[in-house]
C-alpha positions in Angstrom: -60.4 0.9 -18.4 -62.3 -0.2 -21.3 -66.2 0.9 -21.9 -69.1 -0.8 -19.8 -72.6 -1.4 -21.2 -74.1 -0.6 -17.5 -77.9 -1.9 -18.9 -76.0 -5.1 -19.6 -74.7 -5.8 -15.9 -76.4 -7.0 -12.7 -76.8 -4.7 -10.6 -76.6 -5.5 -6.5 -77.7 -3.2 -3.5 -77.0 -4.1 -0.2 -79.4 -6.4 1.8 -78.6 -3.8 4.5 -80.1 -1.3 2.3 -83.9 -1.2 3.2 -85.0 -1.6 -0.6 -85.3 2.5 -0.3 -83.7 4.2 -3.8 -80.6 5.9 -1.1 -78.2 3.2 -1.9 -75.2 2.5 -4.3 -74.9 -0.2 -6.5 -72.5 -2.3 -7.6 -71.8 -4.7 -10.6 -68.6 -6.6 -10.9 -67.4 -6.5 -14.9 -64.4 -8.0 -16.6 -62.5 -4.6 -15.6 -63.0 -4.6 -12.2 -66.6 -3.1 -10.1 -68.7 -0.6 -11.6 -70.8 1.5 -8.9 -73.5 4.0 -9.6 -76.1 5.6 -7.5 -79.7 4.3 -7.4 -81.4 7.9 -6.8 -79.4 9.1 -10.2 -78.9 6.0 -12.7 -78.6 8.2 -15.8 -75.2 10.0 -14.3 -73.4 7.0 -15.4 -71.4 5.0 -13.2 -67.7 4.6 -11.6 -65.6 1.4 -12.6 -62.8 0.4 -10.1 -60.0 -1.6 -10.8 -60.6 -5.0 -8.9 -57.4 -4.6 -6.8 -58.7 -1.1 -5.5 -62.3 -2.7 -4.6 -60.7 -5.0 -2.5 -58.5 -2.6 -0.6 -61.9 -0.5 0.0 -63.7 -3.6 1.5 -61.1 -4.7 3.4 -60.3 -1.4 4.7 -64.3 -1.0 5.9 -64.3 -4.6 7.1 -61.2 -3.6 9.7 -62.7 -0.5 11.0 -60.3 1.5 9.3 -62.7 4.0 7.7 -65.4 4.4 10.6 -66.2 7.7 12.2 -64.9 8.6 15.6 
C-alpha cells in the first residue's frame, strides 16, 4: 500500500466510545482504512485494504466474531 500522511486524515472514534482515550480510530484514505490507537498515536497506524474492512464489519455486524 502506498504511504499515509496520518496528521493529514480525519480521524473517527466510535460514538459508542465514551469520549475516554481506550478506543481505535479510524480514517478512510484512497488505499483503503487506516486504524491506530488513541492511547498510543505516535506507534503509527494500520492501513487495510478497503475489501478486507468490509469483510471485518460485516463479519462483526452478523455475530460472527462475538464471544461465547
Amino acid at each position: 500500500m502506498a504511504e499515509v500522511d496520518d496528521a493529514r486524515l480525519e480521524w473517527r472514534t466510535s460514538t459508542y466510545s465514551g469520549g475516554g482515550n481506550d478506543c481505535v480510530e479510524v480514517a478512510f484514505t484512497p488505499c483503503g482504512t487506516a486504524l491506530r490507537d488513541t492511547k498510543n498515536r505516535a506507534a503509527g497506524m494500520l492501513t487495510v485494504p478497503a475489501q478486507d474492512w468490509t469483510a471485518l464489519l460485516t463479519s462483526a455486524r452478523s455475530g460472527e466474531l462475538d464471544l461465547p
